[in-house]
DRENLUMZA-567660 format. One record per residue: residue in three letters; x, y, z of N, C-alpha, C, O in turn; chain. Coordinates in nm, 3 decimals. Layout:
N
   residu       nc1       nc2       nc3      cac1      cac2      cac3       cc1       cc2       cc3       oc1       oc2       oc3   chaine
      ala         X         Y         Z         X         Y         Z         X         Y         Z         X         Y         Z        A
...
//
This chain:
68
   residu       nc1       nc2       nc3      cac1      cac2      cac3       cc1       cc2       cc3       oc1       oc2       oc3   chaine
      unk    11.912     7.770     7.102    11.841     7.834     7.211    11.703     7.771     7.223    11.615     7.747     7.140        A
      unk    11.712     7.751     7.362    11.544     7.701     7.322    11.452     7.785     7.362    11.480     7.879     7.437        A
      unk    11.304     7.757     7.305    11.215     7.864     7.284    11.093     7.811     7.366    11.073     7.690     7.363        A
      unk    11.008     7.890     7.439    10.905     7.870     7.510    10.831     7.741     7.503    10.806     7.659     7.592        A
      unk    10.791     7.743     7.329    10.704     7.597     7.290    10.781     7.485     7.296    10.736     7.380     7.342        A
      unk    10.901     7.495     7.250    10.993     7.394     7.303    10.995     7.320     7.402    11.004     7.197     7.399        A
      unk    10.982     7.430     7.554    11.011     7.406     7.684    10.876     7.299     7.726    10.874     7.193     7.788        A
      unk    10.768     7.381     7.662    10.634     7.304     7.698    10.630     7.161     7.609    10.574     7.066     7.662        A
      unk    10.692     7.143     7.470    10.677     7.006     7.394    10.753     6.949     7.483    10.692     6.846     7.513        A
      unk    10.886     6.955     7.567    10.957     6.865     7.629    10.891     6.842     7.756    10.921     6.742     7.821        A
      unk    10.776     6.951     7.811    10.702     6.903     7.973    10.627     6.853     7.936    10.589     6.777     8.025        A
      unk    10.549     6.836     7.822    10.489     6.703     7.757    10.510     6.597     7.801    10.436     6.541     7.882        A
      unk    10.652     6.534     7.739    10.666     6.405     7.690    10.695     6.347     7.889    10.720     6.235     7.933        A
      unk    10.680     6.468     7.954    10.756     6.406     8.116    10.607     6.314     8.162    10.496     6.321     8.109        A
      unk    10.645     6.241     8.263    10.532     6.217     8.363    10.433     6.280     8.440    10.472     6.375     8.507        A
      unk    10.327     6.252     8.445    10.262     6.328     8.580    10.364     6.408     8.664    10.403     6.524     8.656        A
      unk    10.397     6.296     8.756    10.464     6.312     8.864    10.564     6.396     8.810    10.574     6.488     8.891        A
      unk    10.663     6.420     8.693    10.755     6.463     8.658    10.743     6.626     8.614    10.834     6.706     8.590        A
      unk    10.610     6.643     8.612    10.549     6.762     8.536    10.537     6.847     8.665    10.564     6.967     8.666        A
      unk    10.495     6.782     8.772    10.412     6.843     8.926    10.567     6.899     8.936    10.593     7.016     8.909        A
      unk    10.685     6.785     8.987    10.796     6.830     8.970    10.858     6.968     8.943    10.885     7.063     9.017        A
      unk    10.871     6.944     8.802    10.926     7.054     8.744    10.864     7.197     8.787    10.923     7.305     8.799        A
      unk    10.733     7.168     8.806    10.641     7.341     8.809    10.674     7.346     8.992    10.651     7.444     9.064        A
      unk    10.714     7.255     9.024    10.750     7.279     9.200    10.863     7.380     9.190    10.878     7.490     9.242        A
      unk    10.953     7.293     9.089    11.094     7.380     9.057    11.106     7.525     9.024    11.173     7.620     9.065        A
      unk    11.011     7.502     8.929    11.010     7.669     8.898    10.930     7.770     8.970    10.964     7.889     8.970        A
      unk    10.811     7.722     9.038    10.761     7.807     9.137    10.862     7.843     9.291    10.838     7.941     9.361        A
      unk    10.982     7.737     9.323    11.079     7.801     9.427    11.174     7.874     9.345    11.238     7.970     9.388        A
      unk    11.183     7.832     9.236    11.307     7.938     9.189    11.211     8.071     9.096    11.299     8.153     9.068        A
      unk    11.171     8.087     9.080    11.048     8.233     9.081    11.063     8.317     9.208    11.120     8.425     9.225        A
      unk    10.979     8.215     9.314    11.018     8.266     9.433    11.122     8.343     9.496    11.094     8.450     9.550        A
      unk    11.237     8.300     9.494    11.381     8.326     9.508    11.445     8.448     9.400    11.529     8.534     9.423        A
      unk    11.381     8.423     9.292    11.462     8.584     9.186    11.342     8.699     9.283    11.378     8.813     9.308        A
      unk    11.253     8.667     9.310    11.173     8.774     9.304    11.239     8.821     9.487    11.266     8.941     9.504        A
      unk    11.255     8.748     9.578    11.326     8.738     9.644    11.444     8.856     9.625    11.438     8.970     9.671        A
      unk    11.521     8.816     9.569    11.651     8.831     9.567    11.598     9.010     9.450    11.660     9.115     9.466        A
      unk    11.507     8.998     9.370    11.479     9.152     9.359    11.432     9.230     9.475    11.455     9.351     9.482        A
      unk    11.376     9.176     9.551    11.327     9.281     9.641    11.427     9.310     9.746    11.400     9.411     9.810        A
      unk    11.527     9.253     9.780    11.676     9.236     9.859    11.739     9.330     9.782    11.786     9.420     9.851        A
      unk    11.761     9.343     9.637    11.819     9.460     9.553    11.760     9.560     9.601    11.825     9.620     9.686        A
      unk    11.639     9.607     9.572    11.530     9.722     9.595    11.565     9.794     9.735    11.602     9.910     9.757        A
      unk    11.538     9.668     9.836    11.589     9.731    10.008    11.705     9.818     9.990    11.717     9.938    10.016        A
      unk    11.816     9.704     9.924    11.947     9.765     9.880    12.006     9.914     9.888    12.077     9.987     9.958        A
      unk    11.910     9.912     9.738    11.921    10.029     9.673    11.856    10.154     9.767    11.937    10.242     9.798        A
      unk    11.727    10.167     9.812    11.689    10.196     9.894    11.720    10.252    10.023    11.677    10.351    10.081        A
      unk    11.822    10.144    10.059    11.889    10.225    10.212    11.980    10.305    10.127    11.974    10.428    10.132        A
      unk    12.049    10.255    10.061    12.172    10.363     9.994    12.139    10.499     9.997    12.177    10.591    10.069        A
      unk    12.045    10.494     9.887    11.998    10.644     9.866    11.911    10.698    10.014    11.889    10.818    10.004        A
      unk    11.874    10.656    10.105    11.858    10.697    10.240    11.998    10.756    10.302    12.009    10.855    10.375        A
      unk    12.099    10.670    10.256    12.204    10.723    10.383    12.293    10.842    10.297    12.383    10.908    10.349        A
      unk    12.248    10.857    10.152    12.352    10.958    10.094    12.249    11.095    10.150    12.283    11.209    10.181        A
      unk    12.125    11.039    10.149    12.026    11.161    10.221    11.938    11.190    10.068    11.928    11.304    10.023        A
      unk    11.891    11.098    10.015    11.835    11.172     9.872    11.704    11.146     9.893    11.620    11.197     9.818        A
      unk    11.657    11.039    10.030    11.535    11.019    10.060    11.540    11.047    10.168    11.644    11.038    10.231        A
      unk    11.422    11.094    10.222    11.368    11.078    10.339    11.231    10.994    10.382    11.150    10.965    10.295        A
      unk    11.210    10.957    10.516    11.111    10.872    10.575    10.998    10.955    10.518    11.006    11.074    10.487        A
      unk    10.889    10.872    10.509    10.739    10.914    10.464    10.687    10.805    10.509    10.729    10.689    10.503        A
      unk    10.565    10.860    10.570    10.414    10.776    10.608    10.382    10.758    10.513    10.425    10.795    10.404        A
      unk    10.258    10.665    10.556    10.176    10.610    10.406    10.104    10.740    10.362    10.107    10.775    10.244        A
      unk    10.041    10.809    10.455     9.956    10.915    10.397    10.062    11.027    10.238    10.023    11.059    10.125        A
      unk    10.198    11.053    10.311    10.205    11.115    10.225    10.251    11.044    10.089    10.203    11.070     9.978        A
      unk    10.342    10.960    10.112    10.358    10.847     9.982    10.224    10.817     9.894    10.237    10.756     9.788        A
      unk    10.112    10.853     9.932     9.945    10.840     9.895     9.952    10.973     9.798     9.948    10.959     9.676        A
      unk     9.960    11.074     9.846     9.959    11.203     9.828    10.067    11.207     9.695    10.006    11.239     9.593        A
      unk    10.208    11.182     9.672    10.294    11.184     9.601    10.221    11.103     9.455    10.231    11.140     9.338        A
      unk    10.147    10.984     9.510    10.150    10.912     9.352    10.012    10.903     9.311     9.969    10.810     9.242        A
      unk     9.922    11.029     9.367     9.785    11.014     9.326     9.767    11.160     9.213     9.817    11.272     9.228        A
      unk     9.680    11.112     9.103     9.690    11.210     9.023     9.618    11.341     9.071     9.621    11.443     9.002        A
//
């Protein structure tokens, strides 16, 4: 398995150019999970809207709900 320091001794030994690369790579695929969580979230979200376990709220009261 490889391990964090690992990942960074092997972006070491890459090129410049090869390093810019890679962090291109992982900043679209970051992008895309986080993506693809918030596509879950909507998901989940309408669901429990249409079984009726939520209802619509303004910002004011959603304010109101999570302020101590």
């Amino acid at each position: 398995m490889t391990t964090y320091a690992n990942t960074l001794d092997a972006a070491d030994h890459l090129s410049l150019e090869e390093q810019e690369q890679l962090a291109a790579t992982l900043l679209q695929r970051i992008a895309e999970r986080r993506r693809a969580e918030l596509i879950g979230a909507v998901g989940e979200a309408r669901a429990e809207f249409a079984r009726g376990r939520i209802k619509p709220a303004n910002a004011a009261a959603v304010a109101k709900l999570i302020k101590p």
